[in-house]
N, C-alpha and C positions, 0 to 999 in steps of 0.2 A: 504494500500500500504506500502510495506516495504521500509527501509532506501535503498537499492539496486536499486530500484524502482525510488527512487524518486532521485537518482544520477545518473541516466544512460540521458547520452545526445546527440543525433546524432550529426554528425562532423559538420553539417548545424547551429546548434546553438549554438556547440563552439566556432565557425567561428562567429558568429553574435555577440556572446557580447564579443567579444576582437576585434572585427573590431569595436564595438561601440566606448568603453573603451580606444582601442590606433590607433585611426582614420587612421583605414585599407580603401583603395578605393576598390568599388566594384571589379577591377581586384583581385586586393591582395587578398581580401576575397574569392573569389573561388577558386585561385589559394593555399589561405590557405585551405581551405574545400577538394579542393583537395587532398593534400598532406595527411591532417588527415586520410584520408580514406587507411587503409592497402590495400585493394581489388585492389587499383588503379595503374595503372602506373608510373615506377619514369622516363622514357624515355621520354628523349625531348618532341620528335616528338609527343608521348600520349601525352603530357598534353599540347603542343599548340595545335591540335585537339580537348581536350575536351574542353580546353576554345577558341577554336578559334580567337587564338595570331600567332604571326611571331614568331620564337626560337630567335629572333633577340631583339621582344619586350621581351619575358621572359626572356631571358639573361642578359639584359642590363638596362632593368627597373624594368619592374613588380619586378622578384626574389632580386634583391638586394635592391629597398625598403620596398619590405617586410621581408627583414631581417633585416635592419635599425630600421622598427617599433616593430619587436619581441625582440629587444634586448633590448628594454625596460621593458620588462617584470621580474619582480625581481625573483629570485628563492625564492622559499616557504621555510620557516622553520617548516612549519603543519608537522604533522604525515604524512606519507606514506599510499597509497590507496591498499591494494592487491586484 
């Protein structure tokens, strides 16, 4: 298996070791898996559907602690991935 290979990681499990890491609640975490995913919708209305939320709860809770708990996350000074 090549080094591409063995880097490549669905948005399910980016989502699980950074929800582990900076104690994401299971909303947060889908709502983050969500968002990773390009394919998906950025409209409200999608994405209390697919997690089946009020836009009232994602507004108001969910999305802004979970931007509370990403801003924890320090920017990398690694190399660049292309």
């Amino acid at each position: 298996m090549g080094v591409a290979e063995e880097l490549e990681m669905t948005c399910e499990e980016v989502a699980a070791s950074i929800a582990k890491e900076y104690g994401l609640n299971k909303k947060e975490q889908r709502l983050f898996t969500y968002l990773l995913d390009d394919n998906n919708s950025k409209n409200v209305g999608d994405i209390c559907l697919a997690l089946k939320t009020t836009p009232m709860t994602l507004i108001g809770k969910t999305k802004p602690s979970l931007d509370k708990k990403l801003d924890q996350i320090p920017d990398s000074d690694g190399p660049e991935v292309n």
